[in-house]
N, C-alpha and C positions, 0 to 999 in steps of 0.2 A: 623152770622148776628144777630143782636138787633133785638127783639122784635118793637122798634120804628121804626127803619128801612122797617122791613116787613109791618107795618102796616100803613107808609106811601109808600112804593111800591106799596101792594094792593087799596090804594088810588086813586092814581095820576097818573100812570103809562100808558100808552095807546099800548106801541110798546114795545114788547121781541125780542129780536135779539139772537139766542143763537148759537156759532160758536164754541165751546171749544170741542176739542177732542186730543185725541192722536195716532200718524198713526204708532207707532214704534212697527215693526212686532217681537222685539225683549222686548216687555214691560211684563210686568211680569198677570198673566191675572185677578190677584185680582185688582189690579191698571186699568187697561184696563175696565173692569169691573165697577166699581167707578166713572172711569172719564165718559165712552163712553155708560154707558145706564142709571147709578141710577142718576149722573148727568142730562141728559135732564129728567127722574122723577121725580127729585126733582124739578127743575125749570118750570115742569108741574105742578108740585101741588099746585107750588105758585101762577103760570099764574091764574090756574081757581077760585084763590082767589082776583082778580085782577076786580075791578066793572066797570073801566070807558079800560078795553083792548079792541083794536081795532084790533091787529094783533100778532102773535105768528109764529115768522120765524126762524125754524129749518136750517143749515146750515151743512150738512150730510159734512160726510170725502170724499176725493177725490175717493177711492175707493167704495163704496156702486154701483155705475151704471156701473161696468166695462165693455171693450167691448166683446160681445161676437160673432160667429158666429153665420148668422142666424137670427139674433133676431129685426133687421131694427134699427132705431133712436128712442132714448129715449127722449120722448117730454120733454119737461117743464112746466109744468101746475098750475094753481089755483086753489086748490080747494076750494067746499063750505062745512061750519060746517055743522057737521050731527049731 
């Protein structure tokens, strides 16, 4: 990404949506790795460079809340910035 780019996303920008991962149990773990933590990192670090953001929505893999026994219903919640 340009320089001019980042610095009109940190502009103008109000809503991050970030949904990118990859769920193949067969992906190599440097790749997995790259995509599925430094990725939402990196689009962290630009979020918090972002002046007029309203909202920052993470979009986890299918798996992260699997069922377990035991354990009741996993709410859905909003949280507030701390």
């Amino acid at each position: 990404m340009s320089d001019y780019d980042k610095e009109t996303i940190c502009r103008e920008v109000t809503v991050i949506l970030r949904g990118a991962a990859t769920t193949k149990f067969t992906e190599h773990i440097q790749t997995a790795l790259r995509v599925n933590v430094l990725g939402v990192q990196n689009i962290l670090q630009l979020a918090k460079k972002c002046l007029v953001l309203r909202s920052f929505v993470h979009v986890s893999t299918a798996y992260v809340n699997f069922p377990q026994k035991n354990v009741g219903i996993v709410q859905e919640a909003v949280y507030n910035r701390t």
